[in-house]
LOSESE-387042 format. One record per residue (C-alpha): y, x, z. Coordinates in steps of 0.05 Angstrom, whole numbers. Example, Ala and Ser with C-alpha at 12.3 -4.5 7.8 and 13.67 -1.06 7.14 Angstrom:
[[-90; 246; 156]] [[-21; 273; 143]] 
***
This chain:
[[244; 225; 45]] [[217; 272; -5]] [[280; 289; -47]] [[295; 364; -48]] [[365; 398; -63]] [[364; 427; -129]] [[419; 473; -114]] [[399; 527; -65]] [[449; 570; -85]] [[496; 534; -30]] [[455; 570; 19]] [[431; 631; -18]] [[509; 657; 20]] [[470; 648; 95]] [[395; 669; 78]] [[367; 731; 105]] [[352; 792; 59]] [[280; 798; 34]] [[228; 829; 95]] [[235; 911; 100]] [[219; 960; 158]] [[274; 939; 193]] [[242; 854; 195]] [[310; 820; 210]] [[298; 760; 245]] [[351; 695; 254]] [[395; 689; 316]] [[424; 639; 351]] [[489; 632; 292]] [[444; 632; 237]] [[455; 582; 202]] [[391; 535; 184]] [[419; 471; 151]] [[484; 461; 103]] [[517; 387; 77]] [[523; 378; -7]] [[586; 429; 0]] [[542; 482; 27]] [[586; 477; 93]] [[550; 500; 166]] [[512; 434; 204]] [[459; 468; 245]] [[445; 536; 270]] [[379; 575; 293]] [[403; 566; 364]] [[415; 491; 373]] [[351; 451; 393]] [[349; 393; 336]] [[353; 420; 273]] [[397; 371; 220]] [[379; 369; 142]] [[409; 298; 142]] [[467; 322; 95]] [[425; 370; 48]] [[356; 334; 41]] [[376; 267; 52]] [[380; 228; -17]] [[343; 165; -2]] [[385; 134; 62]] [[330; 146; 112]] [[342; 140; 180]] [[372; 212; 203]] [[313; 226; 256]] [[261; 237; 204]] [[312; 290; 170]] [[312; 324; 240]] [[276; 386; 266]] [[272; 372; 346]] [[238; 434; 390]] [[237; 405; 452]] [[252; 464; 500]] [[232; 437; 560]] [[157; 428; 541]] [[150; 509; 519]] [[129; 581; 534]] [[197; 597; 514]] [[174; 661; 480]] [[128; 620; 432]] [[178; 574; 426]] [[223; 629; 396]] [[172; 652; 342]] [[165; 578; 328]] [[231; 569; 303]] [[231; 637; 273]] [[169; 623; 235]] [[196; 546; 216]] [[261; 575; 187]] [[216; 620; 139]] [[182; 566; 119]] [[235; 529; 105]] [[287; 569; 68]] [[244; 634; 49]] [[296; 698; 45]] [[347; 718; 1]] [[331; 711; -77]] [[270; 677; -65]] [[287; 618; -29]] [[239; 551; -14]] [[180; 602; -28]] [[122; 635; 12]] [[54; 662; 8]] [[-7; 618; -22]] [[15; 552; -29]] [[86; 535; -48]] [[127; 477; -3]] [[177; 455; -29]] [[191; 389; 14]] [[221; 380; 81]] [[183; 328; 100]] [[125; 368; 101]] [[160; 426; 134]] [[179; 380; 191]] [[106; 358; 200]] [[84; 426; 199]] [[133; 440; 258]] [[118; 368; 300]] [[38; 382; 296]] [[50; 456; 313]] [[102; 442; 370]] [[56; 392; 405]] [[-11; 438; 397]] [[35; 497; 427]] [[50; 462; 500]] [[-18; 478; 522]] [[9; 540; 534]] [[73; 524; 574]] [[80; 564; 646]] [[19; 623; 621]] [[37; 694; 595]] [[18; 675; 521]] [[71; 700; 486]] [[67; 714; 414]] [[30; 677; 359]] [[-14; 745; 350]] [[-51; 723; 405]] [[-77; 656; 370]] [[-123; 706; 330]] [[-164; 706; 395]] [[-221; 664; 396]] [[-213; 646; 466]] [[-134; 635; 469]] [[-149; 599; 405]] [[-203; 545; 434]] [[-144; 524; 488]] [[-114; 484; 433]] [[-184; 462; 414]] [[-198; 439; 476]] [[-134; 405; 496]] [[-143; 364; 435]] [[-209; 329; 448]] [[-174; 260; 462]] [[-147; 262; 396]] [[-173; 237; 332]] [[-209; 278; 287]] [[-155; 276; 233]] [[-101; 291; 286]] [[-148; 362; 312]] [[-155; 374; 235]] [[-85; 370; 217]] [[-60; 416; 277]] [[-104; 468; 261]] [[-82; 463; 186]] [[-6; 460; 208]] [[-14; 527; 252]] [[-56; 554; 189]] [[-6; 537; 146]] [[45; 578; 192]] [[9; 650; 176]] [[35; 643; 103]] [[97; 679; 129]] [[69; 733; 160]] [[106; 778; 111]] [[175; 762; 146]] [[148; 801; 221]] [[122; 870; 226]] [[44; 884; 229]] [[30; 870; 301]] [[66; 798; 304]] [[25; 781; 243]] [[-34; 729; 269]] [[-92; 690; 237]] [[-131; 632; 276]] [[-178; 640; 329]] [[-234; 592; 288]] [[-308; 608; 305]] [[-334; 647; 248]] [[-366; 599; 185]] [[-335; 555; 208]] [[-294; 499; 170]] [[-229; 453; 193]] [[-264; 402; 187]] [[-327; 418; 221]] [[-280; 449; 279]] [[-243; 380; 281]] [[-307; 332; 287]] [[-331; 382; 337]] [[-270; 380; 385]] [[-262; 305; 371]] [[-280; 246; 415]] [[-237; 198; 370]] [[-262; 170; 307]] [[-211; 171; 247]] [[-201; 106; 236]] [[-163; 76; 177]] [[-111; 20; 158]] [[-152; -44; 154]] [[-176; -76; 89]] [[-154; -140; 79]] [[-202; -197; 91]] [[-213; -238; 26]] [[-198; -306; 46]] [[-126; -272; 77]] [[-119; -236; 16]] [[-128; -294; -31]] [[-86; -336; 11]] [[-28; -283; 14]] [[-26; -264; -70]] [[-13; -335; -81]] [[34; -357; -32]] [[71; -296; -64]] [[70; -315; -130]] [[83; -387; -106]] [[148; -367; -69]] [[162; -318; -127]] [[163; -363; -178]] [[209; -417; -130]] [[256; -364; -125]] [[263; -341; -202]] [[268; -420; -212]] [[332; -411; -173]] [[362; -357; -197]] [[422; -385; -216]] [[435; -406; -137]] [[420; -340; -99]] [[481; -297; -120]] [[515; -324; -51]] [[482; -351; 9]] [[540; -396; 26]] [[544; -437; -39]] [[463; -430; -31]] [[477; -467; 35]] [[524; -512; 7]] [[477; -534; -48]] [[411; -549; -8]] [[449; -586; 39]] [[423; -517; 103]] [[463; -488; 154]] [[485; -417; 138]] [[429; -393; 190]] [[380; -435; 146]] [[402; -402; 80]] [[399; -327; 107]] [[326; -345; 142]] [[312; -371; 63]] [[343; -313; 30]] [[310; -264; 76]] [[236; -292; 73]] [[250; -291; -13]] [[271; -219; -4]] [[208; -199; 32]] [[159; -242; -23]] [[193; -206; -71]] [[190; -126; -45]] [[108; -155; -15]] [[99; -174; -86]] [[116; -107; -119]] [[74; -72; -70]] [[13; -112; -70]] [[9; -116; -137]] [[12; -42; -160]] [[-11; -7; -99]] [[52; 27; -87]] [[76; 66; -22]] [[137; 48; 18]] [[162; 118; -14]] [[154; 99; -82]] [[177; 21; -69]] [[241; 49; -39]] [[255; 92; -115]] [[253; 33; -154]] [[307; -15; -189]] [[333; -68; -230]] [[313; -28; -299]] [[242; -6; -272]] [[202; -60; -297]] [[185; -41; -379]] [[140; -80; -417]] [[102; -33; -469]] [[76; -56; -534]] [[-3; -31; -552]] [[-34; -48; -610]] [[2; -114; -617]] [[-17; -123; -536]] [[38; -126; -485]] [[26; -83; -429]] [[68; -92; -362]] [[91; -32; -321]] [[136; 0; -259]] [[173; 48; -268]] [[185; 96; -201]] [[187; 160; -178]] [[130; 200; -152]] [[140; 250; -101]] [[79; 252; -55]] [[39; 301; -87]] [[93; 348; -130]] [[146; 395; -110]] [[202; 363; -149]] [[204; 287; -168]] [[180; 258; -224]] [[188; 192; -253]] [[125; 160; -271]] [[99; 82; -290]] [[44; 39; -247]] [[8; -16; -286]] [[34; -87; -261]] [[24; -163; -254]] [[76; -203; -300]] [[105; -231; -227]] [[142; -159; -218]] [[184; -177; -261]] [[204; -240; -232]] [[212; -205; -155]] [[257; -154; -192]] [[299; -210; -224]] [[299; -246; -166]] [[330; -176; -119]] [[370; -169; -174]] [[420; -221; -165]] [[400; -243; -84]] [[466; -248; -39]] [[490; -194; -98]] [[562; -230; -87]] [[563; -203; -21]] [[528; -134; -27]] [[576; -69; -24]] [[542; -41; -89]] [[528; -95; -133]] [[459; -97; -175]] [[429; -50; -114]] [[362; -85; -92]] [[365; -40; -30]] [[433; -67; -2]] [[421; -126; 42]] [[472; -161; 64]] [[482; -190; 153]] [[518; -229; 181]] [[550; -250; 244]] [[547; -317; 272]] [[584; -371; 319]] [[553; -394; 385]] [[532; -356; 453]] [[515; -287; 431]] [[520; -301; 355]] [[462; -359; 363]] [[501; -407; 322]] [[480; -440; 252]] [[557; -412; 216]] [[586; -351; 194]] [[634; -314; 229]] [[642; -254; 188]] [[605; -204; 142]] [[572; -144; 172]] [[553; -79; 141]] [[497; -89; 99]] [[429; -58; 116]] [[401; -3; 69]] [[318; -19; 55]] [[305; 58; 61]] [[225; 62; 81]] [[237; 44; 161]] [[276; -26; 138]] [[226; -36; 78]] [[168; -35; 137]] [[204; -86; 183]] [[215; -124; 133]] [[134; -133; 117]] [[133; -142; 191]] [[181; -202; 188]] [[152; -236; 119]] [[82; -225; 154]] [[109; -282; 206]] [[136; -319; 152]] [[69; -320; 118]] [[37; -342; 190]] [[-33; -336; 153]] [[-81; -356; 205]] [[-135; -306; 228]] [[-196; -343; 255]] [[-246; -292; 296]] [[-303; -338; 293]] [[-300; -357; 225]] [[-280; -289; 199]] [[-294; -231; 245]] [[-365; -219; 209]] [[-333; -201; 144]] [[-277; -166; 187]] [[-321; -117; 218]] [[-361; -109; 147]] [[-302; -83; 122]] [[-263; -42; 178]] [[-310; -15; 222]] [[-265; 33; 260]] [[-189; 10; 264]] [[-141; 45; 312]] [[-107; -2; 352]] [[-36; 14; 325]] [[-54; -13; 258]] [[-92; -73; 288]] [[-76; -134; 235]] [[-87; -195; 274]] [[-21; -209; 318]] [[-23; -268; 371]] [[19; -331; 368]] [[51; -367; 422]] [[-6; -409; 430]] [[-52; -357; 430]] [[-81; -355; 356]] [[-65; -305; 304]] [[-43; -286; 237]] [[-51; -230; 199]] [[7; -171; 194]] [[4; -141; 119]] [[29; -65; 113]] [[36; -26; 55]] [[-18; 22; 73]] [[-59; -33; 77]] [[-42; -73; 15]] [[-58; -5; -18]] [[-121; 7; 6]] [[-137; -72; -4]] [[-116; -71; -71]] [[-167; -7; -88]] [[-222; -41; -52]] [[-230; -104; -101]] [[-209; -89; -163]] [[-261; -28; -158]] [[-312; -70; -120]] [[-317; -137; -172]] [[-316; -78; -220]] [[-248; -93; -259]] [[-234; -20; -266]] [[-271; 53; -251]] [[-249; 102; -190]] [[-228; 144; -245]] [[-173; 94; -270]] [[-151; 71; -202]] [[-147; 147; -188]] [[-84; 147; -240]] [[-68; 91; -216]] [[-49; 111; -151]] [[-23; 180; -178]] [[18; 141; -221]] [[2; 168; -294]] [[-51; 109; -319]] [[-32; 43; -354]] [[-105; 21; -352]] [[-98; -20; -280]] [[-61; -77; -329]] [[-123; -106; -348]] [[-142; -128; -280]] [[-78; -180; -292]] [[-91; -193; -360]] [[-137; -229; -419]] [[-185; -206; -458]] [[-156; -161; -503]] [[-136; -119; -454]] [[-218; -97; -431]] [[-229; -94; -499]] [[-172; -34; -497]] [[-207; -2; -437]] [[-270; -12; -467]] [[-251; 33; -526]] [[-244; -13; -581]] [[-188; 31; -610]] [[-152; -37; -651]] [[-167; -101; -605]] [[-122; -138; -653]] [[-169; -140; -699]] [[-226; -171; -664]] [[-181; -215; -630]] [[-184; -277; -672]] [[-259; -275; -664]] [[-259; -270; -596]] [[-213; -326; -594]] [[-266; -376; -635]] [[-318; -354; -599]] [[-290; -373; -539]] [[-268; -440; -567]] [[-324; -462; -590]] [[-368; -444; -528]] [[-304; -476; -480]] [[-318; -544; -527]] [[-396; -542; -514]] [[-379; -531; -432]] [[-328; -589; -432]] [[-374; -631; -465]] [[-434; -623; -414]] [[-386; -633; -363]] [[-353; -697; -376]] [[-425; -727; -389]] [[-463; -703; -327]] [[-406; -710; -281]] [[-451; -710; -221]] [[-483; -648; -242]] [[-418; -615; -219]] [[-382; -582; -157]] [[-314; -557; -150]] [[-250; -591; -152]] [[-226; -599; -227]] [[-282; -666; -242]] [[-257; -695; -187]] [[-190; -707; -223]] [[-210; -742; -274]] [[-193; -818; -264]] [[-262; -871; -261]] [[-321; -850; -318]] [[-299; -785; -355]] [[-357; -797; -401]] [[-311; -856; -430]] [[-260; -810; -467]] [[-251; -815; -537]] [[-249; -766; -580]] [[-186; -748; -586]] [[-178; -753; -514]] [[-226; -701; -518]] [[-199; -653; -571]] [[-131; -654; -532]] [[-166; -634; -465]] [[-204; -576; -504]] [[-130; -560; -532]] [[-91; -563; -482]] [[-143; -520; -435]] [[-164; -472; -488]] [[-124; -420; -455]] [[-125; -436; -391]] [[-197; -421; -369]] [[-240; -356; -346]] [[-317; -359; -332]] [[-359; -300; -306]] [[-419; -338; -308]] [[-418; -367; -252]] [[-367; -424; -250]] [[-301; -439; -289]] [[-229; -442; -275]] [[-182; -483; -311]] [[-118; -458; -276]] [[-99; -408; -331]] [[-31; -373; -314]] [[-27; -430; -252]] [[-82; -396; -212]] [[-59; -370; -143]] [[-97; -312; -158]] [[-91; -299; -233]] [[-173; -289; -234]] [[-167; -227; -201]] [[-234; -246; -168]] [[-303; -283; -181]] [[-296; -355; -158]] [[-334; -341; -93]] [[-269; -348; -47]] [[-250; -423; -91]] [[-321; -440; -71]] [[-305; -456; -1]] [[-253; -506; -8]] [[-274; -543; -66]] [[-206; -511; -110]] [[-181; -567; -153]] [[-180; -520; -211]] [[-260; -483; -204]] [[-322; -521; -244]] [[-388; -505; -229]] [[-446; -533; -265]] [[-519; -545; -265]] [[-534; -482; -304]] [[-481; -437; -271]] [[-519; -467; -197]] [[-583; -437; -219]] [[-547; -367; -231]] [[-525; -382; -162]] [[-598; -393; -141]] [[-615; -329; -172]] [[-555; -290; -141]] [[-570; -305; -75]] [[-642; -288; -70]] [[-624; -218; -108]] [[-555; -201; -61]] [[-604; -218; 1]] [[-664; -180; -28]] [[-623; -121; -37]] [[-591; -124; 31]] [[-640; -127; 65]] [[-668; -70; 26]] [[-612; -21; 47]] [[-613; -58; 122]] [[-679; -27; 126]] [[-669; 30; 94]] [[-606; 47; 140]] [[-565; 59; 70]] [[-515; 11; 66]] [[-443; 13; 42]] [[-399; -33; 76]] [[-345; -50; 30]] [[-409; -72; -16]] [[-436; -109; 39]] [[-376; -151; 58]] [[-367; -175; -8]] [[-437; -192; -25]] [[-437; -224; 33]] [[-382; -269; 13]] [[-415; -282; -38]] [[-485; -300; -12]] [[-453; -359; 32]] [[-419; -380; -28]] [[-479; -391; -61]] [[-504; -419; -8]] [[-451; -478; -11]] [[-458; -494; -95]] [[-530; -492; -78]] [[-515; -550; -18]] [[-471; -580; -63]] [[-528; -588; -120]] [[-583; -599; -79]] [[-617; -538; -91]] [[-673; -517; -37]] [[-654; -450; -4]] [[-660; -409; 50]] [[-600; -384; 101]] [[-593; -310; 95]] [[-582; -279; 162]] [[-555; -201; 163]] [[-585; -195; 233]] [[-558; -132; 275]] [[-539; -67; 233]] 
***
């Protein structure tokens, strides 16, 4: 959507001359859009505008390439200077075109919400004499747009006004007394205007909870990883069908739900837009060498914030590069382009209105521009069916969205009446932000690049030690590595010891798998345990997981979420119960603090919340005398 023709020249032949005294102005021939040949598609006159041809690059669906007016809802006379002003904005004039005053736009897409924000705030003024955009300098024509906004949201007030703002930066192209600025009480800003005018909070796209999230990053790296197993099998879905013993229905269900764990996979673990996941390919993982360290990347290109594109790289999980693999070669046999991850192949199939379980025939294949990339979130978000429980989870919920507008409402209701959680990009994105800065695994400032695409930093969230010691500064980690290394063996022997002889001074799940007395091993039952586990365990103090590279979530968090259901791979002894102990009576002490204090931030709270009832389990579990925190009303 944000790809911009290079080569203006092929309508530098239909552009206006630069403004003089004589202030030539389009009619209804002049021509406003061209295809790659620099051939007429649309002119001034015609009420939808088509850039399809030109701006296009990215197989969008055609309707966000499209200027619509909407006649029938305007003061045709401000209608007029509408499209006057939106063809100036668009092209410029003649030797200086994509250009205008103050800042410099240089994509469509923005042009075209420029025109849909300043079309709607214009039909207040449909059937009255207001008839030129000079008149919005008034204060009091001004506060009719102000005042038919009220029932919108703040951000929607604040971006009309900036969209009609944003329409006196081509002022230059009309004569002195057509020339307008907006009617804004004096001092005061677009934002203040907005929250004035505004009966509607914001709102934003809702955090994920973390028991969702942690149940949603493993069951995509679980169905990742089944899919890169067989890789050999998903070139064609019939043979596929053939050799799990499905029907062909079966097989495309199978190939579709791997399709949307793999594109879900790339997005939640980067932080990527739709816009950027749709400018990736086969070639855009890279795996670059630091120090001896192997860092992972993404390779994409970045258009939201610049006037041309650029191609930039996103820090990664090592599971990228298994989706990418995996989209790589799925249904590729049948795929018009082969190698394109964004051709999808349909079908047709027998039966009563194609409900059969066997091909009849091929079908064009679907392009995953942005609008097919969202469905097909929507659809893998069913597949996931991860169950939303409102009693069990709406405290923690409403910690961490308090205002949500109803369109981007996550919990969808079954059949039965239950629900499950949709996942969006938008909300992955802001999900993926909130805990990797909240447990502290890397600084606003990193995430910042992050999300602007120019930082490598982000890695370390995925990866060992060595990698902190990078972000810490330590200029050659490989250097202190092997002492790290004996360090950690040597304290990993000492906690394996005290845990095989005070096996009842343990929770979790990972002593309960050891068979009868654990304190019976021999020694070199021992030394093989502390082998074979000497890379596959992470402590932050407060419990151990032996999962290594296994763990559903790659210790992306503190073991609070493995708390609650006893994980098979999370150890938590006597000492690490105590810090427990201690962690609960200084989360609550501090809560309460900023509950009286009316100073509270509620990402912080959510998560120290979680983290005070899991305490509140280990200390159940070792029979440590506590008492319930209860937030109480806010």
């Amino acid at each position: 959507m944000f790809s911009v023709s290079m080569d203006v020249r092929k309508f530098e032949r239909y552009a206006l001359p630069q403004a003089s005294d004589q202030f030539v102005m389009p009619d209804n021939r002049t021509v406003v859009s061209v295809d790659k040949d620099g051939n007429p598609v649309s002119h001034f006159g015609d009420d939808i505008w088509d850039f399809n041809a030109f701006f296009n690059r990215t197989n969008e669906i055609e309707s966000i390439y499209q200027i619509n007016f909407l006649p029938e809802k305007h003061n045709p006379e401000l209608l007029l200077e509408l499209k006057q002003r939106m063809y100036f904005l668009i092209w410029g004039a003649k030797g200086n075109l994509l250009h205008m005053e103050g800042e410099t736009l240089r994509k469509f897409s923005n042009c075209r919400e420029i025109q849909k924000d300043s079309n709607a705030a214009l039909r207040v003024f449909k059937g009255v004499s207001i008839s030129s955009f000079s008149l919005l300098s008034n204060e009091l024509v001004f506060s009719q747009i102000l005042h038919a906004g009220k029932m919108l949201s703040q951000k929607s007030v604040k971006n009309r006004i900036q969209c009609l703002s944003v329409l006196t930066q081509v002022n230059s192209h009309f004569p002195e007394h057509l020339r307008f600025t907006l009617g804004l009480p004096e001092g005061k800003t677009f934002e203040q205007i907005a929250k004035q005018y505004s009966t509607a909070g914001e709102g934003h796209y809702p955090t994920v909870i973390p028991v969702i999230y942690e149940q949603m990053m493993g069951r995509l790296m679980q169905e990742v990883n089944n899919a890169h197993e067989k890789l050999s099998h998903l070139r064609d879905v019939k043979a596929y069908a053939a050799q799990y013993n499905l029907t062909d229905r079966l097989a495309v269900n199978e190939f579709k739900a791997i399709e949307g764990a793999c594109f879900m996979s790339l997005s939640a673990f980067t932080g990527m837009r739709l816009s950027e996941l749709s400018q990736i390919n086969v070639a855009s993982y890279k795996e670059v060498d630091l120090d001896g360290l192997t860092l992972c990347t993404l390779r994409s290109w970045t258009r939201k914030l610049e006037k041309l594109p650029r191609e930039d790289a996103w820090a990664c999980a090592p599971i990228c590069k298994k989706a990418l693999e995996v989209l790589a070669v799925l249904n590729d046999d049948y795929r018009s382009v082969k190698g394109d991850i964004y051709f999808s192949p349909r079908f047709k199939f027998d039966g009563n209105g194609g409900g059969g379980d066997n091909f009849l025939r091929q079908l064009e294949d679907v392009i995953l521009n942005t609008a097919n990339l969202r469905r097909l979130f929507t659809d893998y978000s069913k597949h996931l069916d991860i169950t939303y429980e409102p009693s069990e989870m709406d405290e923690v919920y409403r910690l961490l969205n308090p205002v949500v507008p109803a369109r981007y409402n996550p919990m969808k209701t079954r059949e039965n009446g239950t629900f499950y959680w949709h996942f969006s990009s938008h909300s992955l994105r802001r999900t993926f932000a909130h805990f990797v800065v909240g447990n502290g695994l890397v600084t606003l400032a990193a995430l910042k690049h992050q999300f602007k695409h120019i930082s490598l930093s982000m890695t370390a969230i995925y990866a060992s030690h060595s990698e902190v010691l990078t972000l810490m500064g330590i200029e050659n980690p490989g250097s202190v590595k092997k002492a790290v290394e004996d360090a950690e063996m040597e304290s990993h022997r000492l906690y394996l010891k005290d845990m095989l002889d005070n096996p009842h001074e343990q929770s979790g799940g990972y002593i309960k798998s050891f068979e009868g007395d654990p304190r019976v091993m021999t020694e070199e039952q021992f030394e093989a345990l502390a082998k074979s586990t000497k890379g596959a365990n992470k402590s932050t103090g407060y419990g151990r997981c032996f999962a290594g590279e296994k763990c559903k979530m790659m210790h992306l968090f503190e073991p609070s979420n493995c708390v609650g259901r006893d994980c098979e791979n999370l150890n938590i002894n006597q000492a690490e119960a105590m810090r427990w102990q201690q962690r609960h009576k200084r989360i609550g002490e501090r809560l309460q603090q900023m509950k009286e204090m009316g100073f509270y931030n509620r990402n912080t709270l959510a998560r120290e919340l979680s983290d005070i009832r899991a305490a509140e389990k280990v200390m159940t579990d070792h029979n440590i005398t506590f008492e319930r925190f209860e937030l109480g009303a806010l």
